[in-house]
Biopython code that builds the backbone (N, CA, C, O; Angstrom):
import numpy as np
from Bio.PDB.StructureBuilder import StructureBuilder

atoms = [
    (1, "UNK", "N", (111.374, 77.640, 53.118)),
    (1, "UNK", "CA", (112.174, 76.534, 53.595)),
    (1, "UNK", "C", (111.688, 75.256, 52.922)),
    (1, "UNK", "O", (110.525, 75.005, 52.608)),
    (2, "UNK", "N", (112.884, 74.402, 52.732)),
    (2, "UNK", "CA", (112.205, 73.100, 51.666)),
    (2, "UNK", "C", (112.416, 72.105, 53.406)),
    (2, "UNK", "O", (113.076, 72.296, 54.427)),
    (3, "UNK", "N", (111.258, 70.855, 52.842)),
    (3, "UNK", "CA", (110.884, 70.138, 53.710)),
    (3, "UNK", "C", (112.482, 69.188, 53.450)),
    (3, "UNK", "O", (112.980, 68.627, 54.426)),
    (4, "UNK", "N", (113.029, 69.119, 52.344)),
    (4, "UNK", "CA", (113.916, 68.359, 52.094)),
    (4, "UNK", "C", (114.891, 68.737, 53.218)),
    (4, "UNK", "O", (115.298, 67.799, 53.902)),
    (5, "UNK", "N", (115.254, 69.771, 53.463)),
    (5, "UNK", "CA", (116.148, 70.846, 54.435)),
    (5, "UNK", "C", (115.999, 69.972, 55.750)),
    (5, "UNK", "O", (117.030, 69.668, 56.349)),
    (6, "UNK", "N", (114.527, 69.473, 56.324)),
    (6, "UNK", "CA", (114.358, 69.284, 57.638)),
    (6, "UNK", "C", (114.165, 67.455, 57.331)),
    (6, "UNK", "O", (113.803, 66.708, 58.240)),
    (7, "UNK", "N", (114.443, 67.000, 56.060)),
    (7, "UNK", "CA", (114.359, 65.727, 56.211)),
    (7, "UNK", "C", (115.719, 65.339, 56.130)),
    (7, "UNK", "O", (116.002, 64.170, 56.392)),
    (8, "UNK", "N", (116.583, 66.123, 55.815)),
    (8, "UNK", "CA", (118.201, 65.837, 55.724)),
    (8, "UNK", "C", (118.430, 65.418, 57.123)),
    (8, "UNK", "O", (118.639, 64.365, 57.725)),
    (9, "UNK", "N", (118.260, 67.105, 57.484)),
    (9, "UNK", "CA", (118.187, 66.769, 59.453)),
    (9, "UNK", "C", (118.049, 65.666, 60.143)),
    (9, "UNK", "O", (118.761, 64.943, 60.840)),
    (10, "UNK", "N", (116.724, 65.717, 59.706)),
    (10, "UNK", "CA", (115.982, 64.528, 60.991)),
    (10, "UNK", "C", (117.061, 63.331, 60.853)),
    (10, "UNK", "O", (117.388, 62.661, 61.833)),
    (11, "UNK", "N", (117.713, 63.063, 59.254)),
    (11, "UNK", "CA", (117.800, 61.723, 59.355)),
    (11, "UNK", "C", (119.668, 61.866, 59.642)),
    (11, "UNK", "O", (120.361, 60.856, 59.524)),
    (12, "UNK", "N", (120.080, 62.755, 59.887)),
    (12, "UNK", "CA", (120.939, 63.058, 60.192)),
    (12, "UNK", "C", (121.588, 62.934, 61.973)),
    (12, "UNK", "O", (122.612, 62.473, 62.479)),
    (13, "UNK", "N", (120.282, 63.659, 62.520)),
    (13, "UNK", "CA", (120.278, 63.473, 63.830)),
    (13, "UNK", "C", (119.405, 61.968, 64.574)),
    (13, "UNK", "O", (119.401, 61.656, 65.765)),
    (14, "UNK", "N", (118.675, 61.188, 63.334)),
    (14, "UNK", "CA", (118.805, 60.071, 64.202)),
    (14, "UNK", "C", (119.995, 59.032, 63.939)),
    (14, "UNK", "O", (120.199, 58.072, 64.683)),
    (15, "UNK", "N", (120.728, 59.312, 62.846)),
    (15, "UNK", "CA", (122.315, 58.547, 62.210)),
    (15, "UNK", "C", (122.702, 58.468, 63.736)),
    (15, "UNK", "O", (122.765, 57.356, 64.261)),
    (16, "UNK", "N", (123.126, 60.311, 64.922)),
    (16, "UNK", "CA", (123.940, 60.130, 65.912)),
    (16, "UNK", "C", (123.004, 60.182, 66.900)),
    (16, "UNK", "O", (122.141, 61.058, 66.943)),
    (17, "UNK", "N", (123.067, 59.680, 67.356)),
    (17, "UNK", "CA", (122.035, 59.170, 68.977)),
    (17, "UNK", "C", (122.151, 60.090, 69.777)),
    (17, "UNK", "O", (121.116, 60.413, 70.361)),
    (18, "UNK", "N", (123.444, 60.860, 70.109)),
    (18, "UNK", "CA", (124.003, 61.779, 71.220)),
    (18, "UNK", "C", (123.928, 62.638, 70.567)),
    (18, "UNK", "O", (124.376, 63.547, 71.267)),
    (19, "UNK", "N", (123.560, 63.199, 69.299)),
    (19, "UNK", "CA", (122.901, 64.437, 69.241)),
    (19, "UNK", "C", (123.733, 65.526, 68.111)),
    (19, "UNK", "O", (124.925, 65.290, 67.916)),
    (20, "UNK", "N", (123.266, 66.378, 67.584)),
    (20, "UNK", "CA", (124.689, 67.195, 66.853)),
    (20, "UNK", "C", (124.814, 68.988, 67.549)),
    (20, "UNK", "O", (123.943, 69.200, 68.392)),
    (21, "UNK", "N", (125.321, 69.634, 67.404)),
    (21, "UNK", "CA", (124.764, 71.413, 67.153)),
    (21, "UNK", "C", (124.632, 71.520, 66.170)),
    (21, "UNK", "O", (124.834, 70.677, 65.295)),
    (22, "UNK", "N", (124.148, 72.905, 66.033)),
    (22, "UNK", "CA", (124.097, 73.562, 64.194)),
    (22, "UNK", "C", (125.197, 73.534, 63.738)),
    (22, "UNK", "O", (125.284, 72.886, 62.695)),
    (23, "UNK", "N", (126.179, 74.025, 64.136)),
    (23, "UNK", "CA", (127.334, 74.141, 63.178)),
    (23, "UNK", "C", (127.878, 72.658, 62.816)),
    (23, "UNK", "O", (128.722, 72.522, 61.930)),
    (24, "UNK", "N", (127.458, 71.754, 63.404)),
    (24, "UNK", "CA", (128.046, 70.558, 63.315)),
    (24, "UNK", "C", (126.858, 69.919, 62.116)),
    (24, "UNK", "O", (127.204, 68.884, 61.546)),
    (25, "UNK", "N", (125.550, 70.494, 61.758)),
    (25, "UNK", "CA", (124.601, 70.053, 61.019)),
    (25, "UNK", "C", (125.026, 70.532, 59.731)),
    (25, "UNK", "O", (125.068, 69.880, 58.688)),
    (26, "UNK", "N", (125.350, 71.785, 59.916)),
    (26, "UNK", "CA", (125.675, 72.657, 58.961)),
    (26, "UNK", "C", (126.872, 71.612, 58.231)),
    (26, "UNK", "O", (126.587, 70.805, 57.346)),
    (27, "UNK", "N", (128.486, 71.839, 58.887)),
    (27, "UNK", "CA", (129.206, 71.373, 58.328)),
    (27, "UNK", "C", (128.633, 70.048, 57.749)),
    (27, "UNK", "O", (128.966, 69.999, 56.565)),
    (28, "UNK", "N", (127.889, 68.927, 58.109)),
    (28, "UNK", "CA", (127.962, 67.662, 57.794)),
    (28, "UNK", "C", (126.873, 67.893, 56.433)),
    (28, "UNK", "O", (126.846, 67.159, 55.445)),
    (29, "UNK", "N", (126.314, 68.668, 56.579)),
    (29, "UNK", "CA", (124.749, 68.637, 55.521)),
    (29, "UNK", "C", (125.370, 69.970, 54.476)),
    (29, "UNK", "O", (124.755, 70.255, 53.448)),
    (30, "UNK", "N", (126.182, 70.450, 54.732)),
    (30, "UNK", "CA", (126.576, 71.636, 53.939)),
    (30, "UNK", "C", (125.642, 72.472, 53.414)),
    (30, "UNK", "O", (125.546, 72.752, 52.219)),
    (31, "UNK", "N", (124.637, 73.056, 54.699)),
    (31, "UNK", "CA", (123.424, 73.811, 54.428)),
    (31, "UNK", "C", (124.100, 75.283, 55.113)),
    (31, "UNK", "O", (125.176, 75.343, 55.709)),
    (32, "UNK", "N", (123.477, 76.039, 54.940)),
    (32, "UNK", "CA", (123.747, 77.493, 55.885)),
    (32, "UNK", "C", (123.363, 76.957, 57.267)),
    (32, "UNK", "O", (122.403, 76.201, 57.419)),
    (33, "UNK", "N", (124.124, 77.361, 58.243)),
    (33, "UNK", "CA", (123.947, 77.583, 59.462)),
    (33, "UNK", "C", (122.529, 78.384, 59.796)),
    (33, "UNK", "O", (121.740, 77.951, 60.637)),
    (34, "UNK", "N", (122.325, 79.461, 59.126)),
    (34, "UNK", "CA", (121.219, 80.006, 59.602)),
    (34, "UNK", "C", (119.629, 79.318, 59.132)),
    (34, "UNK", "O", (118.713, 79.495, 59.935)),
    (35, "UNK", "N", (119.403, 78.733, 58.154)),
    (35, "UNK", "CA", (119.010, 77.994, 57.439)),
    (35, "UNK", "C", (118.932, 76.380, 58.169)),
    (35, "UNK", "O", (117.909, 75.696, 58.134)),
    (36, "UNK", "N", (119.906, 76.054, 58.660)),
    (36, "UNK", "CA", (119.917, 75.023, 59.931)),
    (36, "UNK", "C", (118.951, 75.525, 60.676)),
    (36, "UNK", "O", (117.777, 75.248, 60.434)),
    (37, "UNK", "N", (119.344, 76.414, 61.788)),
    (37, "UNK", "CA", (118.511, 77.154, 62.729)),
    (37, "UNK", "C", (116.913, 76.915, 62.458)),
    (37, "UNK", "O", (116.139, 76.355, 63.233)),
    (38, "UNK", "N", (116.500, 77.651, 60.757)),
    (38, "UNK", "CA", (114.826, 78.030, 60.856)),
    (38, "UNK", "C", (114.384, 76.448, 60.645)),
    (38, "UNK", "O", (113.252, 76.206, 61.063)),
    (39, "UNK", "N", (115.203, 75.172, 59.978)),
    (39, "UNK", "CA", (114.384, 74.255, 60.080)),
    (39, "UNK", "C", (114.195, 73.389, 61.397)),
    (39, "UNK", "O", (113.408, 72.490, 61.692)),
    (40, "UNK", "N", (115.135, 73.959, 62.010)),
    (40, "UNK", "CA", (114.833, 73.133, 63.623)),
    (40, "UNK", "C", (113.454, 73.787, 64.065)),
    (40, "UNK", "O", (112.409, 73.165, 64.256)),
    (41, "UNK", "N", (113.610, 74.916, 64.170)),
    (41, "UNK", "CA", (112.784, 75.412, 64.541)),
    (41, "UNK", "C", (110.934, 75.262, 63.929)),
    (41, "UNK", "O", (109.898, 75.828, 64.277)),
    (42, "UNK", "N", (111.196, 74.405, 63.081)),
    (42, "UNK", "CA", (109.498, 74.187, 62.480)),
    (42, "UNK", "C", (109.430, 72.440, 62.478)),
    (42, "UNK", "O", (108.610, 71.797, 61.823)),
    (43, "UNK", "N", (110.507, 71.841, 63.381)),
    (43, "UNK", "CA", (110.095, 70.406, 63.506)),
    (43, "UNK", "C", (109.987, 69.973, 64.734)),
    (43, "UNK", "O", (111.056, 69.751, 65.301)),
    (44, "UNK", "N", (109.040, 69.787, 65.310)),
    (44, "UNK", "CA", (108.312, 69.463, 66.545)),
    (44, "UNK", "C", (109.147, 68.119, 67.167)),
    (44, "UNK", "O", (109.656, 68.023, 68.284)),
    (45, "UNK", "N", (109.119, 67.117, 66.077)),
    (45, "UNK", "CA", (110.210, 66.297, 66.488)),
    (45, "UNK", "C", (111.950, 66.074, 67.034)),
    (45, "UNK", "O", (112.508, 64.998, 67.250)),
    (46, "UNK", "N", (112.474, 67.325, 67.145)),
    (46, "UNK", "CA", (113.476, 67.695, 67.514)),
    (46, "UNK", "C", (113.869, 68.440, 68.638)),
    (46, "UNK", "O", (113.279, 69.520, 68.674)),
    (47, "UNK", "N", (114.641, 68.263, 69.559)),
    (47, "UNK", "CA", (115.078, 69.132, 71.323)),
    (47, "UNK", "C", (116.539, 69.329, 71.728)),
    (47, "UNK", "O", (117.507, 68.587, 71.561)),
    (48, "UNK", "N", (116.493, 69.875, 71.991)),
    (48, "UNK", "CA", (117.433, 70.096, 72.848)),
    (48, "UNK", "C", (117.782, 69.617, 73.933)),
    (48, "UNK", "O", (117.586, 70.171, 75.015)),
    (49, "UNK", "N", (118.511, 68.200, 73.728)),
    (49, "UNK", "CA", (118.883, 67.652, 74.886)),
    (49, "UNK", "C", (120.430, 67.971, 76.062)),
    (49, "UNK", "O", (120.855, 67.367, 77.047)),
    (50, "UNK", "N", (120.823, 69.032, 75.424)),
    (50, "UNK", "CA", (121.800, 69.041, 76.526)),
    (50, "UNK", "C", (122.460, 70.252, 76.052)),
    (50, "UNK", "O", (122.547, 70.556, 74.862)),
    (51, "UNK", "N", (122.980, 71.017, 77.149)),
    (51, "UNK", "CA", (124.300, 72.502, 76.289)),
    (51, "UNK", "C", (125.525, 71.705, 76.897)),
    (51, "UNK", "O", (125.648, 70.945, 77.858)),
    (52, "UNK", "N", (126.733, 72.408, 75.526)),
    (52, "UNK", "CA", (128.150, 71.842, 76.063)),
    (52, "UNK", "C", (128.726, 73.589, 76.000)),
    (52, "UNK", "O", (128.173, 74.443, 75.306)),
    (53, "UNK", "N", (129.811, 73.817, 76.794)),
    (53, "UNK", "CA", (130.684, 74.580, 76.481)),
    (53, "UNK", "C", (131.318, 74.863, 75.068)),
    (53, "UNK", "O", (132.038, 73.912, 74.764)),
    (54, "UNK", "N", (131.303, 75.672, 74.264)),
    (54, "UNK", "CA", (131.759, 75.932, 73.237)),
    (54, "UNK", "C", (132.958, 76.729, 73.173)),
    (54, "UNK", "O", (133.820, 76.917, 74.031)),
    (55, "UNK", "N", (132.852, 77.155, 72.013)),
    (55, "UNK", "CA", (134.334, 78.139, 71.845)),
    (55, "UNK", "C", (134.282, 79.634, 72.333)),
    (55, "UNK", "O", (133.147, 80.109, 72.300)),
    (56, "UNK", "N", (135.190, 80.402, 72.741)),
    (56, "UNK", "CA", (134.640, 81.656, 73.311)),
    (56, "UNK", "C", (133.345, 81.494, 74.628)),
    (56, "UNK", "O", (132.342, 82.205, 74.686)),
    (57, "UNK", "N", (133.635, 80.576, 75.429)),
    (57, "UNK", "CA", (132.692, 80.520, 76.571)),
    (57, "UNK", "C", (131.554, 80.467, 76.278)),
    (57, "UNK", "O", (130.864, 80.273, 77.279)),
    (58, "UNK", "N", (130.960, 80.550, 75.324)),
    (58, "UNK", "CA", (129.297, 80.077, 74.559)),
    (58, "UNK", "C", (128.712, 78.970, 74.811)),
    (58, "UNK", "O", (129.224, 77.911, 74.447)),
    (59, "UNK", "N", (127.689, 79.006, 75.390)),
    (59, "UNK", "CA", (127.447, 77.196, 75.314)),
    (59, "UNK", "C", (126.428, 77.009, 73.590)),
    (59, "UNK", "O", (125.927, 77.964, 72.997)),
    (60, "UNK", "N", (126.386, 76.049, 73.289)),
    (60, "UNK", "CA", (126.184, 75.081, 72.339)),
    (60, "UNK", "C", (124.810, 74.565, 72.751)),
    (60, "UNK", "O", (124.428, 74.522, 73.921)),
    (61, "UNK", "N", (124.049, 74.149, 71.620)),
    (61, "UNK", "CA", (122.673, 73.436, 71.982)),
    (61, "UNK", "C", (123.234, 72.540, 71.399)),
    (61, "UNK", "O", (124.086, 72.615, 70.514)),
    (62, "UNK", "N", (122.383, 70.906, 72.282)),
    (62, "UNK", "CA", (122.856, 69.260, 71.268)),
    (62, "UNK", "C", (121.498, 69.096, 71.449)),
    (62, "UNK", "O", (120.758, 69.175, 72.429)),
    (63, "UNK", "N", (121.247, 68.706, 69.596)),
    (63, "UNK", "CA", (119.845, 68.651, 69.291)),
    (63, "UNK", "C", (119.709, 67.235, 69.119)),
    (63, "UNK", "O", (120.776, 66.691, 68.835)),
    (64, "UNK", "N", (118.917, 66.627, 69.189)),
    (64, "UNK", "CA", (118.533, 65.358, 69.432)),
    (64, "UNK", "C", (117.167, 65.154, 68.228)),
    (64, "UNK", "O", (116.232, 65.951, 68.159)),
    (65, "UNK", "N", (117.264, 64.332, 67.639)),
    (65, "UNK", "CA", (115.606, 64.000, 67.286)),
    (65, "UNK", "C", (114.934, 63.172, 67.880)),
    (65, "UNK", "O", (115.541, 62.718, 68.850)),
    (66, "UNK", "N", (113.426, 62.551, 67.660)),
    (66, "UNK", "CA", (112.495, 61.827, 68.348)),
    (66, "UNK", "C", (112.249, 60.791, 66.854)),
    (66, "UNK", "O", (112.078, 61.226, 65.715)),
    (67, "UNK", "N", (112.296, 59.297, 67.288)),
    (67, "UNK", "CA", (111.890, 58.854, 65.955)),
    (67, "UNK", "C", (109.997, 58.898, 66.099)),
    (67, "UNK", "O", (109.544, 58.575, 67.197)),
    (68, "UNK", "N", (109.061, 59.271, 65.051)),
    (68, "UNK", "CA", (107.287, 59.902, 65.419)),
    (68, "UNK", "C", (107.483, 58.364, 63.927)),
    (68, "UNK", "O", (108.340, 58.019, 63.114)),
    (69, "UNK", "N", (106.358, 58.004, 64.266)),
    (69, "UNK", "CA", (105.734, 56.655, 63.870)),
    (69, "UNK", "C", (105.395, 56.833, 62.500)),
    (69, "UNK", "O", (104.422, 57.368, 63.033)),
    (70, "UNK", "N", (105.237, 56.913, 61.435)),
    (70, "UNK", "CA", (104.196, 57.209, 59.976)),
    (70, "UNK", "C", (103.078, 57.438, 60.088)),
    (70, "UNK", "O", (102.497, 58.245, 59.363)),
    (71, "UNK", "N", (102.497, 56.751, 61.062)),
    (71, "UNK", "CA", (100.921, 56.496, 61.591)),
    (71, "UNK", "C", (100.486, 56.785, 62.735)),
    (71, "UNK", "O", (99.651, 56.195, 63.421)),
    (72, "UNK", "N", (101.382, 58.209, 63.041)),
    (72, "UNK", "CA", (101.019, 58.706, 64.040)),
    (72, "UNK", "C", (99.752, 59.657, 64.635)),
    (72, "UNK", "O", (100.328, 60.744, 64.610)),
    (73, "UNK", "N", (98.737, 59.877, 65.024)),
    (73, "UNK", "CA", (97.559, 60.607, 64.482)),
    (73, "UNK", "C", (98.103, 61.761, 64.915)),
    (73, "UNK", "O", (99.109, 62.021, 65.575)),
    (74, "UNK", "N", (97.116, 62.505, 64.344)),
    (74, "UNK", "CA", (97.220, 64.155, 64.682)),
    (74, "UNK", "C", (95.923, 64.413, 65.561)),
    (74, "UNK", "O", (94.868, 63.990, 65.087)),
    (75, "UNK", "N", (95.882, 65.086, 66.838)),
    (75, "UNK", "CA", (95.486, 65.354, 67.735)),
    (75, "UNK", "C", (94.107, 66.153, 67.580)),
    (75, "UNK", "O", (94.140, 67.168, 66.885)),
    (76, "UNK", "N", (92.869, 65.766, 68.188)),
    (76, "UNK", "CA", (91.951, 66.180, 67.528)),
    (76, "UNK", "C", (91.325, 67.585, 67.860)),
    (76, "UNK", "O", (90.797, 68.407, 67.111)),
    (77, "UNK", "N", (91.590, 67.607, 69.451)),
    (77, "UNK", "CA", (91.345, 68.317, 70.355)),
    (77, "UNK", "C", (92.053, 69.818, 70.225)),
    (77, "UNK", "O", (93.242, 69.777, 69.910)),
    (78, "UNK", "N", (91.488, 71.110, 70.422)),
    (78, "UNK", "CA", (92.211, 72.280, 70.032)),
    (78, "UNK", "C", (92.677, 72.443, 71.491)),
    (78, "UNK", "O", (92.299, 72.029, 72.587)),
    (79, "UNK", "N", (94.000, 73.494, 70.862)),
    (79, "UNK", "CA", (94.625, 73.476, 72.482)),
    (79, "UNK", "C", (94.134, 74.619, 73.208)),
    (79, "UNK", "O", (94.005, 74.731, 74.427)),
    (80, "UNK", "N", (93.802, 75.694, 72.040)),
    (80, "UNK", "CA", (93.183, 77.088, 72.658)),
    (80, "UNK", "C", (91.940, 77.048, 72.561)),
    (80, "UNK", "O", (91.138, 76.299, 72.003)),
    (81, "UNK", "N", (91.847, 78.453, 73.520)),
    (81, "UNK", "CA", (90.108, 78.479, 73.424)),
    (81, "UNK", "C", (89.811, 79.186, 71.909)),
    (81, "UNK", "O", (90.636, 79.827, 71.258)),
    (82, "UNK", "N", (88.624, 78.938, 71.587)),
    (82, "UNK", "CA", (87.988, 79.269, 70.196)),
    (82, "UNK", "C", (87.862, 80.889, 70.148)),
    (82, "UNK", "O", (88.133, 81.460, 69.092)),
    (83, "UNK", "N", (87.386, 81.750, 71.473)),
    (83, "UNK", "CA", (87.762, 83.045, 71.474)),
    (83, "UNK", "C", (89.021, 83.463, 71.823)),
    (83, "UNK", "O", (89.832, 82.882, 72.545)),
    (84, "UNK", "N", (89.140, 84.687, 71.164)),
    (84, "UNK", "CA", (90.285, 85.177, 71.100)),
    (84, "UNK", "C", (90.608, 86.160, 72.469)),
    (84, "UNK", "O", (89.873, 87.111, 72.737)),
    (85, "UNK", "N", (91.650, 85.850, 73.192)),
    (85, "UNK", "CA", (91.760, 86.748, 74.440)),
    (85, "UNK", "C", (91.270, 88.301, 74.384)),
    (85, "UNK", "O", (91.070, 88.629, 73.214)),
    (86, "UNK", "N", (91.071, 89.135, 75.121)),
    (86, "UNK", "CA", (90.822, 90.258, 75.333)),
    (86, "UNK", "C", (91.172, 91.257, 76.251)),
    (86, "UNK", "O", (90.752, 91.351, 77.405)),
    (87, "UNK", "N", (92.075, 92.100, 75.601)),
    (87, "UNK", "CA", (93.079, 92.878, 76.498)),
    (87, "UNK", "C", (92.296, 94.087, 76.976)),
    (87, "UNK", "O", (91.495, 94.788, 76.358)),
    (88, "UNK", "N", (92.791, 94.168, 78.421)),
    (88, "UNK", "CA", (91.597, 94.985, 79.152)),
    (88, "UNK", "C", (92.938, 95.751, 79.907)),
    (88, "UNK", "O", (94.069, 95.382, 80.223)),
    (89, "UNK", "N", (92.154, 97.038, 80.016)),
    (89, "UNK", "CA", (93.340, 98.503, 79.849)),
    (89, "UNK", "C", (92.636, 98.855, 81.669)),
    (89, "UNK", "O", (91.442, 98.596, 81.819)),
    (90, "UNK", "N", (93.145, 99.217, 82.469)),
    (90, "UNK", "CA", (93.055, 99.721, 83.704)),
    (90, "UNK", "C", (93.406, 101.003, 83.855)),
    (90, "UNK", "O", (94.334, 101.117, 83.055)),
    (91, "UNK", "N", (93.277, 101.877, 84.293)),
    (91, "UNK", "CA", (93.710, 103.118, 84.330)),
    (91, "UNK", "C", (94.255, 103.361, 86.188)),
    (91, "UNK", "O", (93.535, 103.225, 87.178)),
    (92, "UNK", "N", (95.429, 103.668, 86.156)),
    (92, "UNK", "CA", (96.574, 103.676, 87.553)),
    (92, "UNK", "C", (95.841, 104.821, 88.449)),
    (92, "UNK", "O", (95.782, 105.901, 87.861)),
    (93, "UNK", "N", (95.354, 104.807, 89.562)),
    (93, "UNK", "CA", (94.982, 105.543, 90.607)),
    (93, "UNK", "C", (96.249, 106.444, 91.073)),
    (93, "UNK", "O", (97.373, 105.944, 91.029)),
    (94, "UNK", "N", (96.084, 107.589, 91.458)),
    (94, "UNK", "CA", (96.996, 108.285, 91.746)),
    (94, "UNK", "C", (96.772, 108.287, 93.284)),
    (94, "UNK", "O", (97.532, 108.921, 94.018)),
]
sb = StructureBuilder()
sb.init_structure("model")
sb.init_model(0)
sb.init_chain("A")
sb.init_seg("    ")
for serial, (resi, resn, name, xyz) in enumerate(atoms, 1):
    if name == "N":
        sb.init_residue(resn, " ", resi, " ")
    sb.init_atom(name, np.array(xyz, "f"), 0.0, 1.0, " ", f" {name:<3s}", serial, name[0])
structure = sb.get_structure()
C-alpha cells in the first residue's frame, strides 16, 4: 500500500467535515474500493462516525478523519506487557 493512497484520503476526508463511505472515496479518488478499505484500515487517524442506510438494506460506514498535529509525539510507554501471554490447557473432569 502507498502512503500516497492514505494521504489522498486523509485530505479528502478532512475537505468534507460530515464524513464520506468507501464507495464515495473510491468514486471521488478513483482508487479501488478494496484498496480504499486496506488504507483506512492502517490510519489511526480515521473513524467511523456514523452508519446510514444504504442500498439493498446495508448500512454504510461515514468515515470521518481527525486533524493529528505534525508535532505530535509518539507515546513512550508500551501498551503490552513485555512477556508474551501463556496459554494454559485444562483437562474437562468427567
Amino acid at each position: 500500500m502507498k502512503p500516497t493512497r492514505q494521504q489522498a484520503i486523509r485530505k479528502m476526508l478532512l475537505q468534507n467535515p460530515h464524513g464520506l463511505t468507501r464507495q464515495e472515496l473510491s468514486d471521488k479518488l478513483g482508487i479501488h474500493i478494496a484498496n480504499v478499505k486496506t488504507a483506512i484500515l492502517g490510519m489511526p487517524d480515521v473513524y467511523v462516525d456514523r452508519w446510514i442506510m444504504g442500498s439493498r438494506k446495508q448500512y454504510q460506514k461515514i468515515y470521518c478523519a481527525v486533524y493529528v498535529p505534525e508535532d505530535c509525539p509518539h507515546p513512550q510507554d508500551r501498551v503490552y506487557p513485555a512477556t508474551k501471554p501463556v496459554t494454559v490447557w485444562r483437562q474437562l473432569q468427567a
